[in-house]
N, C-alpha and C positions, 0 to 999 in steps of 0.2 A: 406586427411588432411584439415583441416579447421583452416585455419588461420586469428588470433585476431591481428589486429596492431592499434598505440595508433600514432597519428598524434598532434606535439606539438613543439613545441619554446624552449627559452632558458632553459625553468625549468628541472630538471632531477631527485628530489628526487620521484616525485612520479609516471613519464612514466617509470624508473627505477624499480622502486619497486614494478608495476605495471604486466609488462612483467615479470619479475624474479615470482613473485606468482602464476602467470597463469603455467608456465611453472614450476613450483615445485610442482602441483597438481598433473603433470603424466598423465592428461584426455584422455584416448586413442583417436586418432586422432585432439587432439587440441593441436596450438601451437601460441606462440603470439610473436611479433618483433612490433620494430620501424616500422612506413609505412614507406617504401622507393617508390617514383616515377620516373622513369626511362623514363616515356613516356606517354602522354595521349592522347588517340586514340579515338575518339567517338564511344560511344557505344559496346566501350571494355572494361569487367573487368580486374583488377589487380588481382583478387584472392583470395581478405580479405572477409571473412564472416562477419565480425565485425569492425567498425575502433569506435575508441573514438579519437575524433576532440577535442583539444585543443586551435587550436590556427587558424582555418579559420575567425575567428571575426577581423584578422588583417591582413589577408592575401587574398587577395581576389582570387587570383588561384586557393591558398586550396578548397575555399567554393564552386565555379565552377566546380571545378576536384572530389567534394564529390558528387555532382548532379549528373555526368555519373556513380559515385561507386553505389548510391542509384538506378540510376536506371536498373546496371545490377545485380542487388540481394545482395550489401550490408548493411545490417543494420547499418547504422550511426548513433551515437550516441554524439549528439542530431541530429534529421531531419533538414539539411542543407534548406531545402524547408521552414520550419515552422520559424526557428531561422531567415532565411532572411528577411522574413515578422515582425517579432515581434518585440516591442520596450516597453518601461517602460510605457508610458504613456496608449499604448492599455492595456499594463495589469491591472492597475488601473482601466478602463474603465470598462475592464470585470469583476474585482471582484465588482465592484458596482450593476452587476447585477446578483452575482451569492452566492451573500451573506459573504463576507470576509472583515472586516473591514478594511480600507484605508483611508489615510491621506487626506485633502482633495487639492484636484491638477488642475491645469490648466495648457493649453501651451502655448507657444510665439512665437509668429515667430522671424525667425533669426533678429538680428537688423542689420545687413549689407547684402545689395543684397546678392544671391548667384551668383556665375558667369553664365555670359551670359544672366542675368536677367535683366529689368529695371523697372522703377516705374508702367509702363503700364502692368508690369506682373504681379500685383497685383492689380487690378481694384477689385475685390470681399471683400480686406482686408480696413477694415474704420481705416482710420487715423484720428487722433489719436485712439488706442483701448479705450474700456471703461475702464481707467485702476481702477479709483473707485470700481467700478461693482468685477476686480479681483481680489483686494486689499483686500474690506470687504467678501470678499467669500473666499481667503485661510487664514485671517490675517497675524499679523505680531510676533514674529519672525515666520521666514520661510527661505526655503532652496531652493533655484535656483540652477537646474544640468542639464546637457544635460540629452535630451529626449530618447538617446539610448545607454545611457549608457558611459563605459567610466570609472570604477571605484572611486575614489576619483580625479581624474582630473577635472577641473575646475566649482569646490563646491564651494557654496558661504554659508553663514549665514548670514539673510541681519533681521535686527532691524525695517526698517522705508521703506517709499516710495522711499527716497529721497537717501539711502542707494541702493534701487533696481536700481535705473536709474542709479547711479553710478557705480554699478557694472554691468551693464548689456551692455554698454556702451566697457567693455571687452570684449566679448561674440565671435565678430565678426560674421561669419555664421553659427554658433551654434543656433541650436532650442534646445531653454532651457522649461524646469519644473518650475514651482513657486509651494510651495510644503508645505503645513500646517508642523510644526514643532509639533511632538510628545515629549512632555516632558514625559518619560519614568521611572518607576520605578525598570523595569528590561528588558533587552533585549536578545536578542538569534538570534544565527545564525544557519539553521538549513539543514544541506545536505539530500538531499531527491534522490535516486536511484534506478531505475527502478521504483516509483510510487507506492511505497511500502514499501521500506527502508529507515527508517527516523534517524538523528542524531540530537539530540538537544544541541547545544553547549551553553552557557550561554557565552556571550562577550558584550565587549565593545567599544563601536566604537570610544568614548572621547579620550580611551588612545591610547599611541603611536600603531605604528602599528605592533610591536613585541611583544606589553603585550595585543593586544586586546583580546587575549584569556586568561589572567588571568583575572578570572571576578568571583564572589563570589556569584552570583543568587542562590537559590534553591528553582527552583518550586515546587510545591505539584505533587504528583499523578494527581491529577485532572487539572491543570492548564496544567501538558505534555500532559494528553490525548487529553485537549482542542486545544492544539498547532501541537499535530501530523495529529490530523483531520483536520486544516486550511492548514499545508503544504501538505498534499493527497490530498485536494480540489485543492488547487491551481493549483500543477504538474500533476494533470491527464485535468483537463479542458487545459491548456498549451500543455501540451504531452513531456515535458522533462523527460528525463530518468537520467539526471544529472545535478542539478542546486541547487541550495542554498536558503533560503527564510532569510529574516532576518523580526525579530519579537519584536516589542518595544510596551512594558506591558504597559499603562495607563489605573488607575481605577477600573482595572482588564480586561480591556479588551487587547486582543493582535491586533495590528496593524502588518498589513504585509505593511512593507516601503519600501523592493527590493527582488523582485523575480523575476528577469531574469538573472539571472549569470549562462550561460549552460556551462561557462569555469570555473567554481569558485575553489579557493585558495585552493589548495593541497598540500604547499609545509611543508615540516615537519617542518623548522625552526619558519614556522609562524604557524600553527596548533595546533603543540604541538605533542608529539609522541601517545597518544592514542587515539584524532581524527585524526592522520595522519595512524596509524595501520587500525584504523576501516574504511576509507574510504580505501586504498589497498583491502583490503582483500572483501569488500564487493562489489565494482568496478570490482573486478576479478573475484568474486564467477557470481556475474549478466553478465558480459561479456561472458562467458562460456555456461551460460543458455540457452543467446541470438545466441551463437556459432550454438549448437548442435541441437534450434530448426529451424535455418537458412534453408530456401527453397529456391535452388540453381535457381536463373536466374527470379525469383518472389521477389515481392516487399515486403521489408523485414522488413519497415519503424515504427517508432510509429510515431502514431496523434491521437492530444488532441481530447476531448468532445467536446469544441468549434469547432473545426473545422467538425467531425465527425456527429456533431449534426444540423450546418447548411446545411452539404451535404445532408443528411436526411430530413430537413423542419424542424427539431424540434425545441421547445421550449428549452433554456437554462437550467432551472430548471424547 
């Protein structure tokens, strides 16, 4: 028997509905449950062929306890190894040089020490920065966010200079993003699984956060095909198997503005029920895939191109 368990927090419409699909398919020898942990023993598996990680981004045990799953032969989804490493601001870095339009971004360091820090721990950083120099290089308006994320928690929309230092001023040891503001024509949020199953949702990020998904876009043929081959680029150089891109149209071009959400929003209430149908159903069918081609006590793992390609010596593109 080859067991699929989904590892997650408070939400229940979609780990629910998740497990219940796998297990109405019948797959002989596949079965899927909540992970339960009872014990973690180095260099012991629990027994999942499969887990889908929800919610180790907030838990730090989980993310720990996914490393020994990964390395007795569970496919975790996403690679607990890669997702610890990854942050908003590399990803931006990387699509700069692998051909993906992005906004244009710079980082900041925390404005308040971090603990057990003191000024002499930053002899390399010039005070005052040039803040000139990062002013006319993202303009203004622009959007200040932490660097790893964090979903809409502590987002700024800042107008002016004078506007940033005042908000930044809140930050405390938060390393934030200063972030070229895309005024958009149309925008999309777009689920991307296993690095080959793309969902194009048309939303809106202005409105509340129950209507984001009532959003009235209608791309062309041509503008989805444009938009399915930025989110493939993106998620296979990355190596998520499940993460979201979000895509804001100016000019005609599409900007990818967030693509690191490898826990991203599942829940039916906020979805809507026929992107909430089609990620079930297509989370389960690729779960299964991952089940059956699972090689017991062997590394079971995805990784990106980026990573794949400097283990190799290669060239990016």
């Amino acid at each position: 028997m080859k067991k699929i368990g989904i590892l997650h927090g408070k939400e229940r419409s979609f780990p629910e509905a998740f497990v219940a699909r796998i297990n109405s398919k019948n797959v002989p020898g596949i079965f899927a449950e909540p992970v339960k942990i009872e014990k973690a023993m180095q260099g012991e598996s629990t027994g999942y062929a499969v887990i889908i990680d929800r919610i180790s981004q907030d838990v730090p045990f989980y993310r720990t306890w996914l490393k020994n799953e990964a390395l007795t032969g569970t496919a975790v989804i996403n690679n607990p190894f890669w997702w610890s490493a990854d942050d908003k601001y590399f990803n931006n870095c990387l699509m700069t040089k692998v051909g993906v339009p992005v906004p244009k971004t710079a980082i900041l360091p925390s404005r308040d020490l971090p603990t057990d820090t003191s000024d002499e721990s930053f002899s390399n950083l010039a005070y005052p920065l040039n803040w000139d120099a990062i002013f006319n290089y993202v303009g203004f308006p622009a959007y200040m966010k932490p660097f790893a994320g964090g979903g809409w928690k502590n987002v700024y929309r800042l107008g002016s200079a004078d506007e940033f230092f005042e908000k930044h001023n809140e930050t405390g040891q938060l390393v934030m993003l200063l972030q070229e503001e895309i005024v958009f024509e149309e925008y999309y949020r777009c689920y991307c699984i296993g690095r080959k199953h793309v969902r194009i949702m048309p939303y809106e990020p202005r409105n509340p956060h129950h209507l984001r998904y009532v959003a009235s876009f209608t791309p062309s043929p041509e503008r989805l095909k444009q938009m399915e081959e930025i989110v493939l680029r993106i998620n296979n150089y990355l190596g998520y198997d499940f993460n979201t891109v979000e895509l804001a149209v100016r000019n005609g071009v599409p900007y990818a503005i967030d693509f690191c959400n490898p826990a991203p929003d599942a829940e039916r209430t906020s979805v809507g029920e026929e992107n909430f149908e089609w990620v079930v159903e297509t989370a389960a069918n690729y779960a299964i895939e991952r089940a059956l081609e699972n090689k017991e006590g062997a590394d079971n793992l995805t990784w990106g191109d980026y990573v794949k390609r400097g283990a190799n010596k290669n060239e990016l593109v």
